[in-house]
C-alpha positions in Angstrom: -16.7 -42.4 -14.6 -16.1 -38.9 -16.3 -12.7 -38.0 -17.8 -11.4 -34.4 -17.2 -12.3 -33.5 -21.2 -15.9 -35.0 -20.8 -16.6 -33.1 -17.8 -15.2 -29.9 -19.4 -17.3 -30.4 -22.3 -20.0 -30.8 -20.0 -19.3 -27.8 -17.4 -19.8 -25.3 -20.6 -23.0 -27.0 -21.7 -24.8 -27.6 -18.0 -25.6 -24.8 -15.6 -23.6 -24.5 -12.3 -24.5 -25.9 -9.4 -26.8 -23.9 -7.0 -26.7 -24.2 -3.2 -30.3 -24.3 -3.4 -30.6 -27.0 -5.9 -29.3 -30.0 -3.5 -28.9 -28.7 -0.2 -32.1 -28.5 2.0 -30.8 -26.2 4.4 -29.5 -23.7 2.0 -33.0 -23.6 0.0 -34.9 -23.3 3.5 -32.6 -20.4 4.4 -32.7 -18.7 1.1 -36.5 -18.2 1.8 -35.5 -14.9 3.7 -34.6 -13.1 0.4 -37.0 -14.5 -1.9 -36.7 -18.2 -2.0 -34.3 -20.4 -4.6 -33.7 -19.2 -7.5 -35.9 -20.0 -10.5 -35.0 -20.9 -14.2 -34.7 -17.2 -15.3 -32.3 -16.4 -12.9 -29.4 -16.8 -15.1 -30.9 -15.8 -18.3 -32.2 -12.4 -17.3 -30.9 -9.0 -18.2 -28.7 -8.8 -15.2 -25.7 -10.7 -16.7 -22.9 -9.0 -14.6 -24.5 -10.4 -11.5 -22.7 -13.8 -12.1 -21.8 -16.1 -9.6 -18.1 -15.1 -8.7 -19.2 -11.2 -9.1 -21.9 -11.9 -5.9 -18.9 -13.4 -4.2 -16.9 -10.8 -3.7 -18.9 -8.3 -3.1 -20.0 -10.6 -0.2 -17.3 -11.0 0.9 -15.9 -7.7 0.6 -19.0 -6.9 2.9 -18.3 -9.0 5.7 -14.5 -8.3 5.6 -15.5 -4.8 6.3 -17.6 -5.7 9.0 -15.2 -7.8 10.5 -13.1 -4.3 10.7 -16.2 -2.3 12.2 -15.7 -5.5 15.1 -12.6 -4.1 15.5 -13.2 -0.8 16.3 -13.5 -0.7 20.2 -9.8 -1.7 19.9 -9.3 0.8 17.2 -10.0 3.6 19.3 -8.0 2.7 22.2 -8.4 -0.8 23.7 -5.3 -1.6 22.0 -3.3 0.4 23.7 -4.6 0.8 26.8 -2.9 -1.7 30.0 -5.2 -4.6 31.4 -8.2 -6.7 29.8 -9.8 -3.8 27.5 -9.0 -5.8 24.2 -10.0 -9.0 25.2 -13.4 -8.1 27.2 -14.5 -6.2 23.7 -13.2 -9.7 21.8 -10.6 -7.5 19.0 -7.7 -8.1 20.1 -5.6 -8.2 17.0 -1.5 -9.0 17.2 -0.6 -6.7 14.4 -0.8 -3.0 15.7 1.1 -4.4 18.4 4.2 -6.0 16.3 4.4 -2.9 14.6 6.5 -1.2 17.5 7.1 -5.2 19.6 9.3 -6.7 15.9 10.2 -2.9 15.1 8.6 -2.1 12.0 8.2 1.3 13.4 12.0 1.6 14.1 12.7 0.5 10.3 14.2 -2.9 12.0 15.0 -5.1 8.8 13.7 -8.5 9.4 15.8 -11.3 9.8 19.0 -9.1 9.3 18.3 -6.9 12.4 17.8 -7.4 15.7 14.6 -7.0 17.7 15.5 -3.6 19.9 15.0 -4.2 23.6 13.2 -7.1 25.7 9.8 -8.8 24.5 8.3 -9.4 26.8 10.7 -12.0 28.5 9.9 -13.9 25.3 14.0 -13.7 24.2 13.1 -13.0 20.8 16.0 -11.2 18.6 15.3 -11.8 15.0 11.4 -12.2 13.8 10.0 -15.1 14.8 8.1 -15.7 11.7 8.5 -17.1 8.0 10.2 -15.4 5.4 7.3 -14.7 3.2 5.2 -13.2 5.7 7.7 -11.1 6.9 8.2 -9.6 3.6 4.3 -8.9 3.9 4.7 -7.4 7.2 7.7 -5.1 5.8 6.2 -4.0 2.7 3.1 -3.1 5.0 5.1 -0.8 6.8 6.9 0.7 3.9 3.3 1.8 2.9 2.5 3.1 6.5 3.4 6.8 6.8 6.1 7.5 9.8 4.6 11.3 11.4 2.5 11.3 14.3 1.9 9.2 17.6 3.0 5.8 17.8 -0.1 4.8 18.4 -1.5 6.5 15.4 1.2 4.3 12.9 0.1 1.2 15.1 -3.6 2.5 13.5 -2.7 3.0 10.3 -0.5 -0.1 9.9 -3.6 -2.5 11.1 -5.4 -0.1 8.4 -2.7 -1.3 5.3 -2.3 -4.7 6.5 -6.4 -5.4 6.6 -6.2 -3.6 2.7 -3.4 -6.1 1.8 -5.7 -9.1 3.9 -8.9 -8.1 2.0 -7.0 -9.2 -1.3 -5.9 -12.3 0.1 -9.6 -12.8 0.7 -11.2 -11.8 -2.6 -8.2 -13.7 -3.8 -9.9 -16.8 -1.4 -13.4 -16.8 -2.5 -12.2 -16.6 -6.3 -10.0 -19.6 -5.5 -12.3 -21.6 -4.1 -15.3 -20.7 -6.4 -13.3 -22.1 -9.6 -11.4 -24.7 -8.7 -14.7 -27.1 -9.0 -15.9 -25.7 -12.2 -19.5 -26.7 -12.3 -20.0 -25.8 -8.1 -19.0 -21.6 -8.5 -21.3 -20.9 -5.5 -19.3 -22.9 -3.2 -16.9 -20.2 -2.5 -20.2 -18.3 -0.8 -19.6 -20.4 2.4 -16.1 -18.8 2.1 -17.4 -15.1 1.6 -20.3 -15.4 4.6 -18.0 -17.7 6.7 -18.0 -15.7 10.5 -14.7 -17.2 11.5 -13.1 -15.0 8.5 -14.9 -12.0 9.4 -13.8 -12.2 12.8 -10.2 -13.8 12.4 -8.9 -12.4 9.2 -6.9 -9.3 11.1 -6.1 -11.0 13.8 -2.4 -12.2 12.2 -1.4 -12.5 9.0 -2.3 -16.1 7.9 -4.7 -15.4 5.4 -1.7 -14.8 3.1 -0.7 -18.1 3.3 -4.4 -19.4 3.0 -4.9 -17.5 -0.3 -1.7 -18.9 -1.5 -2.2 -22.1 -0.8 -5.6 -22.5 -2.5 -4.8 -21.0 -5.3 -2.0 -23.7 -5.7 -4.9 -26.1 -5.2 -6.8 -24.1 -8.1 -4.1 -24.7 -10.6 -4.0 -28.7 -9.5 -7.3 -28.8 -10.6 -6.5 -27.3 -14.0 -4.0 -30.4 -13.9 -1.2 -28.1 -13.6 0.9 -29.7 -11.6 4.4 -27.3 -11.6 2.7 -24.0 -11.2 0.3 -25.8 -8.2 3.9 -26.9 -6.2 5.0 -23.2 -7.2 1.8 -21.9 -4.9 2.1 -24.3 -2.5 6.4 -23.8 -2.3 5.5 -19.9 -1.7 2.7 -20.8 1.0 4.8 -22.8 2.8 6.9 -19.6 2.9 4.6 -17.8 4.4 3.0 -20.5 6.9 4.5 -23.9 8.0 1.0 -26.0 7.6 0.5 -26.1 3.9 3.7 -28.7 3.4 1.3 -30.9 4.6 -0.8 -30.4 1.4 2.3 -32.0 -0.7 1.5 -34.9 1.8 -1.6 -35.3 0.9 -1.1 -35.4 -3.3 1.7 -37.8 -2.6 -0.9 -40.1 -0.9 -3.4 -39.7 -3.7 -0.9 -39.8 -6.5 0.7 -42.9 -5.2 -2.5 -44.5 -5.4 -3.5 -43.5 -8.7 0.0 -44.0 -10.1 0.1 -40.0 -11.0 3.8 -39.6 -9.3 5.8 -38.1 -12.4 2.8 -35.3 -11.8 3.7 -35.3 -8.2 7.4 -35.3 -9.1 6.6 -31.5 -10.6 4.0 -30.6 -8.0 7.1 -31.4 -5.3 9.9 -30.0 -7.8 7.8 -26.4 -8.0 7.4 -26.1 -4.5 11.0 -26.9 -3.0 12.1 -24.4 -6.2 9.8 -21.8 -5.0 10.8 -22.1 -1.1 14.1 -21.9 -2.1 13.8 -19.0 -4.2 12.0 -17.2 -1.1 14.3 -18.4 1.8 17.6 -19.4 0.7 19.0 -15.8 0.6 17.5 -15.0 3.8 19.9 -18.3 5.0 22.5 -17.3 3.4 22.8 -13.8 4.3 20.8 -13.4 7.6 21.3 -17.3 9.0 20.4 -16.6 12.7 17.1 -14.7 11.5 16.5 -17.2 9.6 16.3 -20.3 12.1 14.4 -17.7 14.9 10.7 -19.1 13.2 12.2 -22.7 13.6 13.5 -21.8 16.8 11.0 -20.9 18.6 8.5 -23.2 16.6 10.9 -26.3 18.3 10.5 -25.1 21.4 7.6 -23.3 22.2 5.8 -24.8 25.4 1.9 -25.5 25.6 -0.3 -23.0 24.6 -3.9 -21.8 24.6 -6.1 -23.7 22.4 -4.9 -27.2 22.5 -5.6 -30.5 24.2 -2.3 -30.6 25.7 -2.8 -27.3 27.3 -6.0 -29.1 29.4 -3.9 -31.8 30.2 -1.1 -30.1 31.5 -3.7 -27.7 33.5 -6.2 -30.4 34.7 -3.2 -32.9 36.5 -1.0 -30.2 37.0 1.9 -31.7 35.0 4.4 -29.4 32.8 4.2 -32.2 30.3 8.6 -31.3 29.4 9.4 -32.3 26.0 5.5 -32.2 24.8 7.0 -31.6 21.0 7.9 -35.3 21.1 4.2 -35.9 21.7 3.1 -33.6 19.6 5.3 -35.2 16.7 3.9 -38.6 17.3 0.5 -38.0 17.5 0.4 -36.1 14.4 2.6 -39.4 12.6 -0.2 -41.8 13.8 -2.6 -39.3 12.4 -1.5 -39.4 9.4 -0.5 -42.6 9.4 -4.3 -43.2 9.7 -4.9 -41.2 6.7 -2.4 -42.6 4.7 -4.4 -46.3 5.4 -7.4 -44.3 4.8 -6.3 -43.5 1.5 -4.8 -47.0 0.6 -8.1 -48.8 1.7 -10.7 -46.9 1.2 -13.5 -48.3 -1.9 -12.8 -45.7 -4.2 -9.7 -43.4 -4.1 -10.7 -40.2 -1.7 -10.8 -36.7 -3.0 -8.4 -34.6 -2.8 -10.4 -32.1 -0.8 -11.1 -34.7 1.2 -7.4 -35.9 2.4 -6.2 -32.1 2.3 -8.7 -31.5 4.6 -8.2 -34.4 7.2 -3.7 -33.9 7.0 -4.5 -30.1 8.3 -7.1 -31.1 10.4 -4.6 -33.6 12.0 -2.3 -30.6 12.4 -4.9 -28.5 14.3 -6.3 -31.6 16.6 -2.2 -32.1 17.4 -0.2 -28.9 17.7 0.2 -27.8 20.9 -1.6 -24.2 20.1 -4.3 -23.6 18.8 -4.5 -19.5 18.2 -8.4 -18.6 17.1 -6.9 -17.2 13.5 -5.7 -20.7 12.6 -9.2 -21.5 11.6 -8.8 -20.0 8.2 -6.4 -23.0 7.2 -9.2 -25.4 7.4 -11.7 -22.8 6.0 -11.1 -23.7 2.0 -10.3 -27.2 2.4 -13.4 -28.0 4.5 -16.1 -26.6 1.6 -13.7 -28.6 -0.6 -14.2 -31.7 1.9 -17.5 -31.6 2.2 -19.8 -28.7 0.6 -22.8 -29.2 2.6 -24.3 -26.0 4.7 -25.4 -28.2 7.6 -22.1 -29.2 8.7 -20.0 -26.4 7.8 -22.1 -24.2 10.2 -21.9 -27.1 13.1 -18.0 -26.6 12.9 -18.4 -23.0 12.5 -20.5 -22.1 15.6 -17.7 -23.9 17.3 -15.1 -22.1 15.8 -16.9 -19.1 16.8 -17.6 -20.0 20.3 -13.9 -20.5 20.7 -13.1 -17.3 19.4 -15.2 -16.1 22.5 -13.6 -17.9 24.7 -9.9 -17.7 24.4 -10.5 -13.5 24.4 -12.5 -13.8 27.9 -9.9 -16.7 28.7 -7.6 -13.6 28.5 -10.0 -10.7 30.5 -10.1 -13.1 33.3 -6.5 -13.5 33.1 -5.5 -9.9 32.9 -8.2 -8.3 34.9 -6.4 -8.6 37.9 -8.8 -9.1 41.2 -12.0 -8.1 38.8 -11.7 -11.6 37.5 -14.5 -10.8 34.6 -14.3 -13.2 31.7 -14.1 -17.2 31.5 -12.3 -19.2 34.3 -10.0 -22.0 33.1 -12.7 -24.5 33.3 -15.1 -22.8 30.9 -12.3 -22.6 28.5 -11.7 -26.0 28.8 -15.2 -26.1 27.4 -14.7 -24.3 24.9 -11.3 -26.1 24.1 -12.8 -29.5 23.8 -15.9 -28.0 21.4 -13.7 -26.2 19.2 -12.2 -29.8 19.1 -15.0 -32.0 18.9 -16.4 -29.7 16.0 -13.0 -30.4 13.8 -13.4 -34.0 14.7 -17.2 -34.2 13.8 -16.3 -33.0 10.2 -13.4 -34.6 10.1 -15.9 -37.7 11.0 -18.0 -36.9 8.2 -15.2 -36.6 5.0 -14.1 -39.8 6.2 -18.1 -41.2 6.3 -18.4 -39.7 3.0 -14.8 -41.7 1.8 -15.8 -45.0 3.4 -19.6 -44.6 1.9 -19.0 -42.8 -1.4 -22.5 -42.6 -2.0 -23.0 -39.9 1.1 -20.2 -38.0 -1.1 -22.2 -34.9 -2.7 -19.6 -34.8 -5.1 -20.1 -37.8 -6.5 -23.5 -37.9 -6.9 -23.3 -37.3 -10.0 -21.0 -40.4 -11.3 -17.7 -37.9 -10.9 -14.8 -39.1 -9.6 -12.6 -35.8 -8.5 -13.7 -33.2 -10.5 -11.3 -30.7 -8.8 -8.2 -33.5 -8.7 -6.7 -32.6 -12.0 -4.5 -35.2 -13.3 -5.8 -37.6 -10.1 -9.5 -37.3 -12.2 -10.9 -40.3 -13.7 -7.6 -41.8 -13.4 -7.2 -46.0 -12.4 -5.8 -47.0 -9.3 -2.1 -48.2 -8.9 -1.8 -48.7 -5.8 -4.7 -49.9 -3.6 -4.5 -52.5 -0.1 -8.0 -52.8 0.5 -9.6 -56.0 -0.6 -12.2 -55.9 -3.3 -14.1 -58.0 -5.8 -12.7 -59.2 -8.7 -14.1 -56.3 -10.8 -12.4 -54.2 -9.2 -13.5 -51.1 -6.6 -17.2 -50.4 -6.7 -18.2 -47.9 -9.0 -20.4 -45.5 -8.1 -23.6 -44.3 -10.6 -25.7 -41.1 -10.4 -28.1 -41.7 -7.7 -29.7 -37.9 -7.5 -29.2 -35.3 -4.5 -27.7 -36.8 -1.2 -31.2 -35.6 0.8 -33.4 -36.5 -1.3 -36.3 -38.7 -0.2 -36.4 -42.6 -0.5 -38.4 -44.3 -3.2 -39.2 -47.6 -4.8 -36.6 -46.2 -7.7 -33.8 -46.9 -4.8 -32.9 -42.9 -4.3 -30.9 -42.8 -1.0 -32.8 -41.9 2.2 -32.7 -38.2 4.0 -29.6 -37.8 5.4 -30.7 -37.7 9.5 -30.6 -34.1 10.7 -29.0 -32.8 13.6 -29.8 -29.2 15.8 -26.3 -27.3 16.1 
């Protein structure tokens, strides 16, 4: 097993990691512009094009196009009465919260209440966290205040989609270093459809940026300045607490909890620093995003919402279910982690705690699919079943917008009827759980692990890298857990040498 020094040493002496080089589908695919790249790719005269360089301008690319899906609604869909935003699938929520939360009235948030009625919703303050309502404000301090409404409502989705497309270079950069020797990971993260299609929709890309930057710095075993991310995250979005959860399992297990201490110690010091002002001064606004979190009913997207349409039953008090099924999630995950042959990754168990979260919650809005994004190439980097969860993301993004034109449309009734959206529900579902079923194949049978075919043990863990297990419940020999030896690529062909068979393939 590598230390974090050996494989440092060895990350400046090896080349990275291509796509190309282990992953069958990627070298097929990369046929269409040439084929894989040879061994003078990286020491031609084109130096600049490096890795992380290709990246961004990737994804730069399909952030943009992303926008030009956008621009039906651009041009008037948004503002127009009835289904036109959802039959042309770009609906986005923030030119309409820029008049709805009073941006364009110069409301301040949390200290100022929400002129007029919303929609029956009874909202008075903001309903979101602090953090991202500061994004939302300074967005509209940068939007100019002449001309029509509408025209702000334009120009705000304009600044705010400027401010996103940072939070996504600031993604693919991210996720393209944290694993040092795998740069061209990040490229699911730059061609990934779901963010083209979902990164203006609502402002959670913020938090997603934050949070895996926080997961960069843990793998520079940086433990206060990782909490410090992940504290400020949390500010923005509720979900990435749930990454603390998952370094307390790991670092209980490896006896790393004085690193945990910090990780935990920079976050709460960075949430504070963010909210408690907010509490003390503006109290009410404060607790509106807690509020309304606490008692929001079922929603589109999750399984409750089938369930409470298919037997008719309001299912009252469904955060109480909510709450226990994600505790016996993750009380799964937590055995998982304590019995498992060799201690998981830490993409690995980030992955499955949020994945938990979105299999649970009782909405499920089609933007949320950017908190999985990162951790799911940090899971499991293989091209095959990224894209098998992907097409369902996208599918569901289809859906929930034609969900809504059949809604809206009034006696047209174009669009999906409920039970085609229950479809669509239950595959947007079924594609989390199928990679969730895979990370945990690939714990249980380290040997599936890409990552570790190599002899690595977590080479994006930081301080959890390398290091002996303290606390373990599984059962193993008296050597201790199985150690795992460099076998070669996960798909390549069986031989008398004892290389691991294909890995079976599946159509998407």
């Amino acid at each position: 097993m590598t230390s974090v020094r050996d494989r440092e040493e060895d990350d400046r002496q090896e080349p990275p990691v291509r796509p190309t080089d282990e992953d069958s589908l990627a070298a097929t695919a990369s046929e269409l512009i040439g084929g894989p790249a040879g061994k003078h790719a990286e020491a031609g005269g084109h130096r600049w094009w490096n890795a992380l360089r290709v990246m961004v301008l990737i994804v730069i690319a399909v952030f943009a196009l992303g926008m030009v899906q956008k621009v039906p609604c651009y041009n008037g869909a948004w503002f127009q009465a009835g289904d036109p935003q959802y039959i042309h699938a770009c609906y986005s929520d923030i030119p309409h919260l820029y008049h709805d939360r009073g941006f364009a009235a110069d409301v301040v948030p949390y200290f100022d209440r929400i002129p007029g009625s919303i929609g029956g919703s009874g909202f008075h303050y903001l309903e979101y966290p602090v953090l991202t309502g500061l994004f939302m404000e300074v967005a509209s301090w940068l939007t100019p205040h002449g001309g029509t409404m509408e025209h702000r409502a334009q120009i705000y989705w304009i600044v705010n989609s400027g401010m996103l497309l940072l939070c996504a270079i600031a993604l693919v950069v991210a996720v393209a270093r944290t694993n040092r020797r795998r740069p061209w990971d990040g490229l699911f993260i730059a061609l990934s459809p779901a963010l083209a299609l979902s990164a203006t929709i609502n402002w959670d890309l913020f938090a997603v940026a934050l949070a895996s930057v926080g997961l960069l710095l843990w793998s520079r075993s940086r433990p206060l300045a990782a909490g410090v991310l992940i504290g400020l995250a949390t500010a923005a979005k509720l979900y990435p607490v749930l990454l603390l959860l998952a370094l307390f399992l790991l670092c209980l297990r490896a006896g790393r909890m004085r690193a945990y201490g910090a990780a935990l110690g920079g976050a709460v010091g960075a949430w504070l620093v963010v909210n408690l002002p907010v509490i003390l001064l503006a109290r009410s606004g404060w607790a509106q995003f807690y509020d309304y979190s606490r008692t929001r009913g079922v929603d589109y997207g999750s399984v409750w919402l089938i369930i409470m349409q298919r037997t008719g039953n309001p299912l009252s008090g469904v955060s109480a279910y909510v709450a226990a099924l994600l505790i016996l999630l993750c009380a799964g995950i937590a055995a998982l982690t304590f019995y498992a042959p060799r201690r998981p990754r830490l993409g690995q168990i980030t992955f499955l705690v949020v994945a938990a979260l979105i299999v649970s919650n009782k909405v499920y809005s089609p933007q949320y699919v950017l908190w999985l994004l990162p951790l799911a190439v940090l899971a499991r980097p293989r091209w095959r079943d990224l894209l098998i969860w992907q097409g369902a993301e996208v599918l569901y993004y289809l859906a929930i917008w034609m969900q809504l034109a059949y809604v809206t449309g009034g006696t047209k009734h174009h669009g999906l009827s409920a039970d085609g959206y229950h479809l669509a529900v239950a595959l947007h579902l079924l594609g989390v759980l199928y990679l969730s079923g895979m990370v945990i194949r690939d714990i249980m049978r380290p040997e599936h692990d890409v990552l570790r075919q190599d002899g690595e043990d977590d080479p994006v863990g930081g301080v959890l890298d390398g290091a002996e297990d303290s606390f373990v419940l599984g059962l193993f020999p008296e050597d201790g857990p199985p150690q795992l030896t460099s076998v070669g690529p996960v798909d390549a062909p069986a031989d008398a040498s004892g290389g691991l068979p294909e890995e079976p393939r599946y159509d998407a």
